[in-house]
Backbone as a chain_set.jsonl record, in Angstrom:
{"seq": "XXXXXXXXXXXXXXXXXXXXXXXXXXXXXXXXXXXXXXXXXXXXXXXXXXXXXXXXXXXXXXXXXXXXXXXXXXXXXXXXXXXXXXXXXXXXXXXXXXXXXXXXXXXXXXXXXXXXXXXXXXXXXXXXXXXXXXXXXXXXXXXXXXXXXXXXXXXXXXXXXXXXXXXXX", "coords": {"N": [[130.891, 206.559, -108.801], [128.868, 204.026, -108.95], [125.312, 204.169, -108.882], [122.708, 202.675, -107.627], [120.247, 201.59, -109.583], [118.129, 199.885, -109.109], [116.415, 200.369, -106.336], [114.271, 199.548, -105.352], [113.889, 196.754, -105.607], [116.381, 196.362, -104.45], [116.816, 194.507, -101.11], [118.676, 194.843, -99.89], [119.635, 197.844, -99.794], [118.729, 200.641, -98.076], [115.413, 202.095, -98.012], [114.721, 203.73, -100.282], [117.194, 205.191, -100.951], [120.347, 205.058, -102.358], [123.414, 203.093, -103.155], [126.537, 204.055, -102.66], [128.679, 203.23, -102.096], [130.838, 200.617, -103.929], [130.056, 197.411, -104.212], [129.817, 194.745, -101.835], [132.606, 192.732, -101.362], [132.618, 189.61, -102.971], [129.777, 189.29, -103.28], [128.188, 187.63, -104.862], [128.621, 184.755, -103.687], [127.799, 185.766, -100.814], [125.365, 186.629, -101.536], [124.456, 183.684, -102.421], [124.245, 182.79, -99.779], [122.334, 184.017, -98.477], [119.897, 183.709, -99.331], [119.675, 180.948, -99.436], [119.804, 180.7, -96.899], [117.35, 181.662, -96.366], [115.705, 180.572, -97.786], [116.22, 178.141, -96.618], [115.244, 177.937, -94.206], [112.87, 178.057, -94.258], [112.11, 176.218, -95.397], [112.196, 174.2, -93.516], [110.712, 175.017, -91.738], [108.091, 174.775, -92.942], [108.049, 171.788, -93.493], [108.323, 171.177, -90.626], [106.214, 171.649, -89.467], [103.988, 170.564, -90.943], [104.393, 168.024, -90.16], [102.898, 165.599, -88.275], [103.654, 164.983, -85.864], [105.081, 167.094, -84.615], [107.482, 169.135, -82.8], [107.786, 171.931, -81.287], [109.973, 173.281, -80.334], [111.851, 170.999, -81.707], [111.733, 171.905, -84.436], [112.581, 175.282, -84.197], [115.419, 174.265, -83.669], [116.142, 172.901, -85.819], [115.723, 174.839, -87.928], [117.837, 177.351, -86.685], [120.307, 176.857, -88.149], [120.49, 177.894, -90.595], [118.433, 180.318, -90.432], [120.425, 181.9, -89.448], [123.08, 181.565, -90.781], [121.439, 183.301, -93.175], [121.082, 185.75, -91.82], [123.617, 186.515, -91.378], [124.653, 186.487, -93.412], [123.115, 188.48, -95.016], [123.798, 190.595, -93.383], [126.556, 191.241, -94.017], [125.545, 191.44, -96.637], [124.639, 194.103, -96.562], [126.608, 196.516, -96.006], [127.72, 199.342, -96.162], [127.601, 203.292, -97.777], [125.127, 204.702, -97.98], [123.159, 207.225, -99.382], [120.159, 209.603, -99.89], [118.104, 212.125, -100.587], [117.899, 213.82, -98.384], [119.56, 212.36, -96.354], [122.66, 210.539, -94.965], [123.447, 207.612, -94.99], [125.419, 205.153, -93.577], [126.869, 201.949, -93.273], [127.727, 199.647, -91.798], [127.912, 196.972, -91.168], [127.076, 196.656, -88.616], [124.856, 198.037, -85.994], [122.97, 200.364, -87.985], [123.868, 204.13, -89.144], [122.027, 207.109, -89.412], [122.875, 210.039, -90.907], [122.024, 213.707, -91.268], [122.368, 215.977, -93.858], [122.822, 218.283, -92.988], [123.859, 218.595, -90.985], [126.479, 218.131, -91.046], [129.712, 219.04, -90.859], [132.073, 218.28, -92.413], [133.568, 216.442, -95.167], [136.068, 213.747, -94.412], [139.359, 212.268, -94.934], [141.636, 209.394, -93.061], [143.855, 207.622, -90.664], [142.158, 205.292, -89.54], [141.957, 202.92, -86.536], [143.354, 199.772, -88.162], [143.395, 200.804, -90.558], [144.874, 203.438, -92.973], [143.767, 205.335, -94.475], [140.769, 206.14, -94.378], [137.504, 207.078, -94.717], [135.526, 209.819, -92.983], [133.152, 211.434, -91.158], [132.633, 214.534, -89.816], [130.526, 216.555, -87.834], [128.574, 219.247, -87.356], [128.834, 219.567, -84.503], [130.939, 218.699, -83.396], [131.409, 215.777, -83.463], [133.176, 212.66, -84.642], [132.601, 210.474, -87.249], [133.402, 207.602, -88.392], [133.536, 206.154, -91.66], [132.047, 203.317, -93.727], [134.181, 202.829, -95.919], [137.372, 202.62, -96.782], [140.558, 203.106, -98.355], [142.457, 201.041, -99.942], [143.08, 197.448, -100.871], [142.268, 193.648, -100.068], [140.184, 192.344, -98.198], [137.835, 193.456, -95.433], [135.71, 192.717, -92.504], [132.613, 194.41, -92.419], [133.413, 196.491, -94.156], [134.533, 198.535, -96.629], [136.29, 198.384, -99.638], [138.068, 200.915, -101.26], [139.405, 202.413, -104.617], [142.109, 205.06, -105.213], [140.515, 206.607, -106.961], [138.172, 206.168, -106.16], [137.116, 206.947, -104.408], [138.139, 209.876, -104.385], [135.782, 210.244, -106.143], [133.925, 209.912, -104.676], [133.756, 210.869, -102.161], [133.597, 213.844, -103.472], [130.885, 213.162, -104.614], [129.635, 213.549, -101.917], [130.558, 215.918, -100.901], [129.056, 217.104, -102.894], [126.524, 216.656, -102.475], [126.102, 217.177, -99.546], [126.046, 219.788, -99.667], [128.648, 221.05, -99.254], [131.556, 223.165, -99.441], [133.743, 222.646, -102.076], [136.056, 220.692, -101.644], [139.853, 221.856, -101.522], [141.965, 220.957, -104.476]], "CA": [[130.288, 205.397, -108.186], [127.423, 203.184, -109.561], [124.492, 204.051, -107.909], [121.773, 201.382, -107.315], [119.001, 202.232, -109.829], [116.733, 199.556, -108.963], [116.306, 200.322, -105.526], [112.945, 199.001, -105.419], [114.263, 195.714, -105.617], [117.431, 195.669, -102.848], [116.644, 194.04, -99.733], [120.372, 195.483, -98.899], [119.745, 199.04, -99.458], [117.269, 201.391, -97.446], [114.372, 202.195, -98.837], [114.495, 205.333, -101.213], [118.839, 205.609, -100.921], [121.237, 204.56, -103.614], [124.414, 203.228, -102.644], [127.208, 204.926, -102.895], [130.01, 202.407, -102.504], [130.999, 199.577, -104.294], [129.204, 196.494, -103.435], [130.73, 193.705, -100.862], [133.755, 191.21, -102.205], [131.977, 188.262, -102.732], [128.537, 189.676, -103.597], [127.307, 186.434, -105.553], [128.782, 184.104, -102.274], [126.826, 186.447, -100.067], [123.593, 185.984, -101.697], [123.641, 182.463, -101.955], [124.433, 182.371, -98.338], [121.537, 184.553, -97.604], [119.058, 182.875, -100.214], [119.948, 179.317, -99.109], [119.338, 180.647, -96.033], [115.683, 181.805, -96.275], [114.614, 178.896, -98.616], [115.797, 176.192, -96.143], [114.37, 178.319, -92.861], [110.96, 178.255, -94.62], [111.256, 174.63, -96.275], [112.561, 173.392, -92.902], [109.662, 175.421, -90.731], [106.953, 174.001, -93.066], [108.117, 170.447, -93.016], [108.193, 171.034, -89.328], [104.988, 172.584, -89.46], [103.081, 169.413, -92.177], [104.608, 166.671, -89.842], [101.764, 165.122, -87.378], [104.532, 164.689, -84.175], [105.614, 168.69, -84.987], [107.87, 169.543, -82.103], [108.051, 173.568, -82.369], [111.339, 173.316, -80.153], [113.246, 170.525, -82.335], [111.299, 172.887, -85.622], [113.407, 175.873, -84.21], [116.384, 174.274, -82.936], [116.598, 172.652, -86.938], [115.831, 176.465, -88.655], [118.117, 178.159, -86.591], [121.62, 177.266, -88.508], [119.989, 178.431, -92.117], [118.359, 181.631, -90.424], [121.794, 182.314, -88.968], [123.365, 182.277, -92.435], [120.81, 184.139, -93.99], [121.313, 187.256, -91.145], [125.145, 187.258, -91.164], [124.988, 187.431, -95.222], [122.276, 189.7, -95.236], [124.131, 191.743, -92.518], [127.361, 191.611, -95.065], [125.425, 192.714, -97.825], [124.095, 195.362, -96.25], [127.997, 197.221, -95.307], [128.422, 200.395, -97.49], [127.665, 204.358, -97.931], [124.148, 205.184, -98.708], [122.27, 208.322, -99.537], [118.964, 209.72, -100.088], [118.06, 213.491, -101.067], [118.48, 214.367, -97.249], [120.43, 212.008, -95.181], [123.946, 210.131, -95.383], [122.995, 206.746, -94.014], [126.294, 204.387, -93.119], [126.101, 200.883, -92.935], [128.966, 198.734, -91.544], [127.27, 195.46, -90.069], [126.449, 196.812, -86.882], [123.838, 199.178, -86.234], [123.128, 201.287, -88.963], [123.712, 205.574, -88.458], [121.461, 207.69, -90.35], [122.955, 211.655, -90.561], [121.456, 214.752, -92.044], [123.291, 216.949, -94.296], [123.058, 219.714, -92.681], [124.431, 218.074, -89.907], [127.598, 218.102, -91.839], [130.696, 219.811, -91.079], [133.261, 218.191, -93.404], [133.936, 214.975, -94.927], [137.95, 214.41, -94.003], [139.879, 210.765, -94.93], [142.02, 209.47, -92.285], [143.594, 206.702, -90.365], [140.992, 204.345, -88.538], [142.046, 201.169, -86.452], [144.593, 199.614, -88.538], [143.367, 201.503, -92.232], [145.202, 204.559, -92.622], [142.791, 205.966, -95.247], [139.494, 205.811, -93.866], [136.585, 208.409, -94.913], [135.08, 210.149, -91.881], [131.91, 212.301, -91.885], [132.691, 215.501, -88.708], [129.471, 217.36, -87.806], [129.271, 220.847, -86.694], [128.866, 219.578, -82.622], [132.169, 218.29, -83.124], [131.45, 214.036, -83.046], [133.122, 212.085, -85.968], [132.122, 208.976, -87.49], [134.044, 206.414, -89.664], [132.461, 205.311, -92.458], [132.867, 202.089, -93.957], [134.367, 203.095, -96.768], [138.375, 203.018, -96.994], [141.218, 203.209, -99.394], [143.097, 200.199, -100.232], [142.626, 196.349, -100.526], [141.51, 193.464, -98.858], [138.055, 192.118, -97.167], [137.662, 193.367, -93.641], [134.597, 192.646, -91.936], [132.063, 195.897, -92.198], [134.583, 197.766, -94.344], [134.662, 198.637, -98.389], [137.753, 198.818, -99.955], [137.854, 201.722, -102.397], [140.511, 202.589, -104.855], [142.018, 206.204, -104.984], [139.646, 207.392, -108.057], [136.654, 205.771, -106.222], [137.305, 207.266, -102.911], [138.043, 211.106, -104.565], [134.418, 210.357, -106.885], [132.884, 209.25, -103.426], [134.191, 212.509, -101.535], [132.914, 214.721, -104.189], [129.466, 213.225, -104.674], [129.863, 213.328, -100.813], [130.297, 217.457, -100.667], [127.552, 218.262, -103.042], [125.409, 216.493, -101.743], [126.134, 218.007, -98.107], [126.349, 221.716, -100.255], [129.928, 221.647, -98.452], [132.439, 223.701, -100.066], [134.296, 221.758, -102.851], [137.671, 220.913, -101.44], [140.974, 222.159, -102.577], [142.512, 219.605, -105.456]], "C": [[129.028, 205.032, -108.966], [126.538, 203.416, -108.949], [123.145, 203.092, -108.548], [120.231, 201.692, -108.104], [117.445, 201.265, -109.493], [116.961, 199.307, -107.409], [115.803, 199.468, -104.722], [113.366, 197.496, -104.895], [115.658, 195.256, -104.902], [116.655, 195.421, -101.873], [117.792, 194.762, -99.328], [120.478, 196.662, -99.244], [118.571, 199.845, -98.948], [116.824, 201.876, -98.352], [115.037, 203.595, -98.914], [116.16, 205.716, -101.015], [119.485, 205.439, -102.003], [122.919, 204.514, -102.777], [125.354, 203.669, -103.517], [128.663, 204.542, -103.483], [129.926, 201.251, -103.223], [130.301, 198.194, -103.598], [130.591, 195.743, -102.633], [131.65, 192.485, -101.686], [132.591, 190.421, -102.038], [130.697, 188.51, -102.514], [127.689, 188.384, -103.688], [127.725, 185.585, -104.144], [127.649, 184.558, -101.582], [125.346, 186.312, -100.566], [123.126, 185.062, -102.189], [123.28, 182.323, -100.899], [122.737, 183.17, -97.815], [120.209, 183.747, -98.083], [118.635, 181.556, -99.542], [119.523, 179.655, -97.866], [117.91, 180.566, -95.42], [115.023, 181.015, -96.793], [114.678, 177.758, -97.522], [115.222, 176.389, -94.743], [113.25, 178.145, -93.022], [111.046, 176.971, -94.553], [111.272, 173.876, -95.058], [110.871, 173.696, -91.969], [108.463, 174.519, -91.107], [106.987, 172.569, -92.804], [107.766, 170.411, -91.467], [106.683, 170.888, -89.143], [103.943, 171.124, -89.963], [103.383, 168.095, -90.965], [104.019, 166.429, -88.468], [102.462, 165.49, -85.811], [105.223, 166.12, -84.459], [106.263, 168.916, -83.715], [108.191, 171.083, -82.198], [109.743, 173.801, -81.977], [112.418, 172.83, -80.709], [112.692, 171.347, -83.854], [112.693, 174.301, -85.825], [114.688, 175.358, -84.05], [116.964, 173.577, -84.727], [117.078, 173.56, -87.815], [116.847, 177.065, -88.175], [119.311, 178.164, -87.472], [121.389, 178.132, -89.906], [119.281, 179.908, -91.594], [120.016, 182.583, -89.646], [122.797, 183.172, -89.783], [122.62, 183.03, -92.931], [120.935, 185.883, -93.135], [122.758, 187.486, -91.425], [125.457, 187.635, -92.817], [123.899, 188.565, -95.669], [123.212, 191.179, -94.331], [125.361, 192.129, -93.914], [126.885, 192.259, -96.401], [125.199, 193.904, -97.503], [125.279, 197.163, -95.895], [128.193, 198.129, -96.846], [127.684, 201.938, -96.777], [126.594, 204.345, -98.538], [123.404, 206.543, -98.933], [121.174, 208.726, -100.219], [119.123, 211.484, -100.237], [118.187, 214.294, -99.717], [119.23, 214.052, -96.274], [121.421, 210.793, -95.881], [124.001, 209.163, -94.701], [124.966, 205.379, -94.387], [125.938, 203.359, -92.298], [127.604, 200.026, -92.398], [128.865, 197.696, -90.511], [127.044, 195.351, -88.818], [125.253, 197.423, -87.007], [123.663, 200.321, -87.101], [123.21, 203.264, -88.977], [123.29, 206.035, -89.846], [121.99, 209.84, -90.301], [122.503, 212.757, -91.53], [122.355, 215.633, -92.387], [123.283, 217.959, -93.414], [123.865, 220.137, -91.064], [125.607, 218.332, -90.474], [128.67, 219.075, -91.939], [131.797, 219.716, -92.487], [133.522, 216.507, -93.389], [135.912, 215.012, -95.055], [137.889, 212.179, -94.556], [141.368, 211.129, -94.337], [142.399, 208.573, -91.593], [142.204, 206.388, -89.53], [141.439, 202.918, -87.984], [143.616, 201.043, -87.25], [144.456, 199.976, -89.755], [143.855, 202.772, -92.006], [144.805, 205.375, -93.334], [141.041, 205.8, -95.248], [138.665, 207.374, -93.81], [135.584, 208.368, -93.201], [134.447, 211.043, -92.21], [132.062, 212.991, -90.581], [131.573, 216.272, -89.127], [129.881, 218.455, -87.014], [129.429, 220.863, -85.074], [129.968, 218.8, -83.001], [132.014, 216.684, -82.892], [132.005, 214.351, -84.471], [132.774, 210.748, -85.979], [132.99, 208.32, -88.511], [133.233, 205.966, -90.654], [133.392, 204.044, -93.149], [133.692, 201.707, -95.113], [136.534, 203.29, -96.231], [139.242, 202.732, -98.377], [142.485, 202.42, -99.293], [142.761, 198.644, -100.809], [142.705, 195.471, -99.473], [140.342, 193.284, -97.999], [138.986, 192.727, -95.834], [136.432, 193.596, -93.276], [133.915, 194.335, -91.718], [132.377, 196.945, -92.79], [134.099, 197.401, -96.352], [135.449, 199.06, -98.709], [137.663, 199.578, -101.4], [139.582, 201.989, -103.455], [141.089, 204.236, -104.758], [140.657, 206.951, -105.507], [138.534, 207.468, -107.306], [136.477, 206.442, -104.929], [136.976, 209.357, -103.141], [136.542, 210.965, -105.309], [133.612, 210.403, -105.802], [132.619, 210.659, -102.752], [133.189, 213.563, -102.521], [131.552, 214.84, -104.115], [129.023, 213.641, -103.253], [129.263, 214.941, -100.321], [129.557, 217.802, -101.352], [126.951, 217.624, -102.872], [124.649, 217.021, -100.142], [126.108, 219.587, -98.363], [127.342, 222.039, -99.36], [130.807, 222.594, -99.838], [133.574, 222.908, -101.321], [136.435, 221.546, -101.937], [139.016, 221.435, -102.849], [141.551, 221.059, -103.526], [144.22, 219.88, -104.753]], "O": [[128.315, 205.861, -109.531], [126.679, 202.756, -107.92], [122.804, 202.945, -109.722], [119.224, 201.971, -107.452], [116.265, 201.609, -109.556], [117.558, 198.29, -107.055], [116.302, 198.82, -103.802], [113.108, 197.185, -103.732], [116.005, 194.08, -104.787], [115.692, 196.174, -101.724], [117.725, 195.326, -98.236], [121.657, 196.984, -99.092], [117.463, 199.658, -99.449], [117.411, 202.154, -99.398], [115.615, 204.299, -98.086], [116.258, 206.939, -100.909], [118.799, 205.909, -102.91], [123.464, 205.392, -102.109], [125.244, 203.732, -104.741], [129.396, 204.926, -104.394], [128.807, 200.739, -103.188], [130.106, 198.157, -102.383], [131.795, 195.983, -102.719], [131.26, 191.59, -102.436], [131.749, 190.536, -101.148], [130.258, 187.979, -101.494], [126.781, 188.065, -102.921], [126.889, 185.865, -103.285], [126.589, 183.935, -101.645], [124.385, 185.908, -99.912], [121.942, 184.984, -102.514], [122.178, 181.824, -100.671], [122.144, 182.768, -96.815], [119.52, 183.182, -97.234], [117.5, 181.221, -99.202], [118.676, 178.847, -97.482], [117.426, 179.88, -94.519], [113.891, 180.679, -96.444], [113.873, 176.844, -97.342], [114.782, 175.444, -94.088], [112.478, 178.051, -92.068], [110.272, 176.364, -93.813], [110.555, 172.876, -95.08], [110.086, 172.802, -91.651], [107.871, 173.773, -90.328], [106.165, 172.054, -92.046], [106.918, 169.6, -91.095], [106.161, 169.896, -88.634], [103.126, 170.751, -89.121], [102.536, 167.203, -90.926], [104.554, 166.984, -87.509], [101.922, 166.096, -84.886], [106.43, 165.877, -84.491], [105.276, 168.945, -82.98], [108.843, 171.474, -83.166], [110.595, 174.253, -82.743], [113.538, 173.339, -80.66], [113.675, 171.34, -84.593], [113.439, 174.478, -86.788], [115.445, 176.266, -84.393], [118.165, 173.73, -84.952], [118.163, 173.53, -88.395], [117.326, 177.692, -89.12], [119.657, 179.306, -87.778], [122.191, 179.023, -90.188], [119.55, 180.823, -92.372], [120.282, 183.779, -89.529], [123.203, 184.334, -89.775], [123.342, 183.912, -93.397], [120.881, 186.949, -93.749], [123.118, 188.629, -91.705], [126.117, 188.541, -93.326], [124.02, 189.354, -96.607], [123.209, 192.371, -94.636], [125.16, 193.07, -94.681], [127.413, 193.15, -97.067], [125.598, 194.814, -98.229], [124.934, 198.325, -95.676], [128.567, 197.838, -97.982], [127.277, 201.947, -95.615], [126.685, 204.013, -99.72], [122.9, 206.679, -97.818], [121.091, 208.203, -101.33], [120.201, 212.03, -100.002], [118.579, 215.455, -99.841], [119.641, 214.842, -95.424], [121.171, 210.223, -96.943], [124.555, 209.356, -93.619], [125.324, 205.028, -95.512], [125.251, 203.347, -91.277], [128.538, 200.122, -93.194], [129.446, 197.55, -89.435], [126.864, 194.377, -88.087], [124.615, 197.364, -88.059], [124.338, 201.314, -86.828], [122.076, 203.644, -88.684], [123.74, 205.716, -90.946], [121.354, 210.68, -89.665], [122.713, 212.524, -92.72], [123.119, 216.13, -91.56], [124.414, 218.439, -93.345], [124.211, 221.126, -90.417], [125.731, 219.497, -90.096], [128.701, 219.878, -92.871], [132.185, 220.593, -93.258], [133.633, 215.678, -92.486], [136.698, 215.836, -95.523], [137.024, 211.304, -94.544], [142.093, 212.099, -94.562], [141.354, 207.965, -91.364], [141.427, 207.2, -89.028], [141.365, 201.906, -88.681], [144.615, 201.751, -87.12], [145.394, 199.564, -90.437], [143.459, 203.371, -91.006], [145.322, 206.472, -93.123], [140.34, 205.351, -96.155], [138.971, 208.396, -93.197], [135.157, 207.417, -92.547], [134.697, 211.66, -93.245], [131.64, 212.212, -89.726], [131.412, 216.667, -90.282], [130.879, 218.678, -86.329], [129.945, 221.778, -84.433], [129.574, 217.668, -82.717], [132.663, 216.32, -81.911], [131.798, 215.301, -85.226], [132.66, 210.003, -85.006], [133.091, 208.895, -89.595], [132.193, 205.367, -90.377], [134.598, 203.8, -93.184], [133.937, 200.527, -95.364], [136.848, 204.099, -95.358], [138.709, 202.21, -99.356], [143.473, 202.877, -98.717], [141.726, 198.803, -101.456], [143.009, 195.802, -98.327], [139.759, 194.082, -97.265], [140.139, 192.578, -95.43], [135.919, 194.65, -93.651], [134.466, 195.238, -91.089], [132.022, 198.079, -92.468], [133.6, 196.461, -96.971], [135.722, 200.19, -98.305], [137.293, 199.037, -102.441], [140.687, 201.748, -102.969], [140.306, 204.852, -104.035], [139.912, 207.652, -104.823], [137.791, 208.441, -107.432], [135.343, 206.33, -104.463], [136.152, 210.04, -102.532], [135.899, 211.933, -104.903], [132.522, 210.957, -105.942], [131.602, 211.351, -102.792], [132.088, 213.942, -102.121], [130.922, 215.846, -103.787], [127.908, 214.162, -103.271], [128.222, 215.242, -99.738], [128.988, 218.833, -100.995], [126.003, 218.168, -103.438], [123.498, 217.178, -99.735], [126.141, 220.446, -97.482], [127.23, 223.051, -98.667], [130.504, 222.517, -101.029], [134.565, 222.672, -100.63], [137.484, 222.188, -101.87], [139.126, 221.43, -104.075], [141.482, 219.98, -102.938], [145.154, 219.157, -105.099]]}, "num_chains": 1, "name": "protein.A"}
């Protein structure tokens, strides 16, 4: 996997992580959409803002379709597999879960839903989690479509980073 060397400079990966997976189909789409979004929420606020008869209610009720776009493509960029030198943070356009290696029973791939290769991260209290990471093609909302190679490279970096046991080949 590619990991993200200029960190510094994502808005779409947590601070101090490197992602793990492949970025989102439609990367360049996605950050016009989010771009376009924040330029015309500002340009619209200030106009609002400069013009004598300023209503703040018709101000917001103009901003909201451009900050709208700019959250749902910010949320899409944000959908992948990140990690940092102690925790295994999973992002899949909802609420984001942050877990600690050591938390870490075993990473397993597995159906999920309607993917029937879907990486899952089992801790030693017995919860599992889906990550957003599966193996095939295909957009699906929240999801990263890996190929085999990128899925077994993923896994790997996956167990030493958790100091799990190397699986069997």
């Amino acid at each position: 996997m590619a990991q993200n060397s200029a960190v510094a400079l994502s808005p779409f990966t947590p601070a101090g992580s490197n992602r793990l997976t492949p970025d989102v189909p439609q990367r360049l789409l996605m950050l016009m959409g989010y771009w376009i979004g924040v330029v015309l929420s500002v340009a619209t606020g200030i106009a609002a803002v400069l013009e004598r008869e300023a209503n703040l209610l018709e101000a917001a009720t103009m901003m909201a379709p451009f900050m709208v776009l700019a959250w749902f493509s910010r949320r899409a960029l944000s959908v992948g597999v990140f990690a940092d030198e102690t925790d295994l943070r999973l992002h899949a356009g909802n609420q984001p879960l942050t877990i600690a290696y050591d938390r870490v029973e075993a990473f397993t791939v597995r159906p999920h839903q309607e993917k029937s290769r879907v990486l899952w991260v089992d801790l030693r209290d017995g919860r599992r989690y889906p990550t957003p990471a599966f193996v095939g093609t295909g957009a699906r909302a929240g999801m990263i479509a890996l190929t085999d190679a990128e899925m077994t490279t993923l896994l790997a970096e996956l167990t030493q980073r958790a100091a799990l046991p190397q699986p069997a080949a």
